[in-house]
C-alpha positions, 0 to 999 in steps of 0.5 A: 531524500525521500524515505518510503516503505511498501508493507503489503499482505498477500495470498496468491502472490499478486499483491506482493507482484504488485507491491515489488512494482512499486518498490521499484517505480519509487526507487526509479523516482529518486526514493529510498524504498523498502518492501516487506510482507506484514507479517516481518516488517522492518519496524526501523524502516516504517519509523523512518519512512516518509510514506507508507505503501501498504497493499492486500487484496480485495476479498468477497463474492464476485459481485459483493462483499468485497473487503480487504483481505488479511484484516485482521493481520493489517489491524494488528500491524504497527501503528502508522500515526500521521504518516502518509500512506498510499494503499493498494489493492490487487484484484480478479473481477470486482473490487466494489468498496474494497478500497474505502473499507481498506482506507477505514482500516489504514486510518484505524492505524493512524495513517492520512491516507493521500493516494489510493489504487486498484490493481487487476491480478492480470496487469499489475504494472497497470497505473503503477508509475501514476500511483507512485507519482502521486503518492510521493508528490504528496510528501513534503520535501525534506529539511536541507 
C-alpha cells in the first residue's frame, strides 16, 4: 500500500482546509495518509511515506512579490532526499511564481517535485481529486 504524508504550513487555516482535503482524497484513493502542521511533523511518517504533500500559502503584494509563505520554517523542516513530493499552495488573488519559488524551496530539501497545485482560499476543494491522482500515480507501485 501506498505510504503518503501531507505536512503543510498555515496561517489563515486555508492551507490546512486544503491540505486535510488532501489527506482525505488519498485516503479514498486507496492510500495510507497522515497530515500534519510543519512545525509537529511525525518524523516516523515522512520516513515511511512514499510521497510528500507539502503546502503553504502564497505571500506577496496583490500583483507582485509573490513567495511561499513560512520560508523560513519550510528550509528548516526535515530533509526529504529523493522522495516525491506533490506541493501546494492556497491563495487569495494572484499566485504569479509562487509555486516555482515553492518547488526551488522543496527541491533545497531534496524532494523530486512530481506534481504541483494552486489552491484559491475561496474553493479549496477545487482540483483536488486531480492533484492527488497525479501525484500518486507518480509513485511506483510497491514490492510484493
Amino acid at each position: 500500500m501506498t505510504r503518503a504524508v501531507v505536512i503543510y504550513e498555515s496561517r489563515t487555516g486555508n492551507t490546512a482546509r486544503a491540505a486535510q482535503l488532501i489527506g482525505e482524497a488519498v485516503r479514498a484513493a486507496g492510500a495510507e495518509v497522515s497530515v500534519f502542521p510543519i512545525e509537529n511533523i511525525g518524523l516516523k511518517d515522512l520516513a515511511e511515506a512514499d510521497v510528500v504533500f507539502l503546502g503553504t500559502w502564497v505571500d506577496g503584494l496583490i500583483l507582485l512579490g509573490h513567495r511561499p509563505g513560512g520560508k523560513g520554517k519550510l528550509r528548516k523542516m526535515p530533509v526529504i532526499d529523493g522522495k516525491r513530493a506533490a506541493i501546494f499552495m492556497s491563495y487569495a488573488v494572484h499566485a504569479g511564481k509562487a509555486l516555482d519559488r515553492f518547488a526551488d524551496v522543496a527541491e533545497e530539501r531534496g524532494a523530486v517535485v512530481v506534481a504541483r497545485q494552486l489552491f484559491r482560499r475561496d474553493q479549496p476543494q477545487v482540483g483536488v481529486d486531480d492533484f492527488v491522482h497525479n501525484a500518486l500515480a507518480a509513485v511506483p507501485a510497491p514490492n510484493g
